[in-house]
N, C-alpha and C positions, 0 to 999 in steps of 0.2 A: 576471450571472455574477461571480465572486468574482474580484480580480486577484491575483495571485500577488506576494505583496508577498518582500522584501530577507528579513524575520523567517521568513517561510513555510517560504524559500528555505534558510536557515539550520538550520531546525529539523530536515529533511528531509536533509540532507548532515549531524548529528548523530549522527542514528537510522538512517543507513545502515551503520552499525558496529553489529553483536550484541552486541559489551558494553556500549555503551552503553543499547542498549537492554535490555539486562541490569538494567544500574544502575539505569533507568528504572523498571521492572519492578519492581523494590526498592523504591524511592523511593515508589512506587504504597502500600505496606503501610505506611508511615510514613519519619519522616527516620531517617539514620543519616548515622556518622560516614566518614571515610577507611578506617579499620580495619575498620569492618562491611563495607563498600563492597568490599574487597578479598577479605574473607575467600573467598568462594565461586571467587576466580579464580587462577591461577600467575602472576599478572602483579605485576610489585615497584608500593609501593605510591606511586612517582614518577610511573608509565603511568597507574595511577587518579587520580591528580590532575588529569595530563593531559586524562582522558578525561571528568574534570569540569571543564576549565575551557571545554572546549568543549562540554558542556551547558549551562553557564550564559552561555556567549556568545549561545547561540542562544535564552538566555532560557526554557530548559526548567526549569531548577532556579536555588534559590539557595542562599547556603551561610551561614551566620549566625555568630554567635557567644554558646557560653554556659558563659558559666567559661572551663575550659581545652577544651573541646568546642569542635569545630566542626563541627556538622550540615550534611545538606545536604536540604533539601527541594525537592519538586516542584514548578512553577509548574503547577497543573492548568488555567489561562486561558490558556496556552501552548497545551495539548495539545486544549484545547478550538478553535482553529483548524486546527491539525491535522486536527483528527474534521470541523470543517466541512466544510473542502476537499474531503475524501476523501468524506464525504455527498453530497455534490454533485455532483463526478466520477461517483461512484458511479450516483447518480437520472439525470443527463444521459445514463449510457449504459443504465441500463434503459428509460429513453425511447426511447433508439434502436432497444434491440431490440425494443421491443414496436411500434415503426411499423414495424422490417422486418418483424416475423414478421407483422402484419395486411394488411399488401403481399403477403409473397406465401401470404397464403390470399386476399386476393383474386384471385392471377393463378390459385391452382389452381379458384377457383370458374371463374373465365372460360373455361377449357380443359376443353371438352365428355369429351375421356375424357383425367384428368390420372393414372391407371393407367397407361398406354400408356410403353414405355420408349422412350427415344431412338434415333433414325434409326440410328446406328451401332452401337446394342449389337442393333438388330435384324439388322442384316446379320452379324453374329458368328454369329446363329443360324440361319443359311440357309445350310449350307454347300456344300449342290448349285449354287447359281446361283454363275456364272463374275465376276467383274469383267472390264471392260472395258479394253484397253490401249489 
């Protein structure tokens, strides 16, 4: 099993904000600057800074320098542990449901009439016989 590393952890309390996963999202189509970055949001372009210095803490992007430009690009080897984890979570619980659901088609094989509804919803439908006090 994969252990949940410090960078995981990071990455994941990032990307639990929509704009950053926003930015993300962007970054996915190529680099761009502070000013591209903001363009699509109402947010001054200080927050977008902000919200890039905490992508690049957690090592999702970085920000370069060319000219008077400062891009910021994706680390996709970031996002690629990401997609593992979540892979893997993912497979671990299709595993599981595919051992419950062959459990219980083995319990319905074993119950000679598994049609048959339960004790109490039959006495719902027997409304002439009394209960007993």
């Amino acid at each position: 099993m994969l252990a949940p590393s410090a960078h995981l952890d990071a990455a994941f309390a990032a990307l639990a904000d929509p704009t950053r996963r926003a930015i993300v999202a962007r970054l996915a189509a190529g680099d761009a600057t502070v000013l591209e970055l903001a363009a699509p949001f109402a947010i001054s372009l200080p927050a977008i800074s902000r919200h890039l210095k905490v992508l690049e803490r957690a090592g999702l992007i970085t920000r370069g320098r060319d000219a008077q430009r400062r891009p910021s690009r994706l680390r996709t080897e970031a996002l690629a542990e990401v997609s593992a984890w979540a892979e893997h979570t993912r497979r671990a619980w299709a595993d599981r449901f595919d051992r419950l659901d062959a459990y219980l088609r083995e319990l319905q094989a074993r119950e000679p009439n598994h049609d048959r509804k339960p004790a109490m919803n039959r006495a719902k439908e027997r409304p002439h016989v009394r209960k007993r006090r």
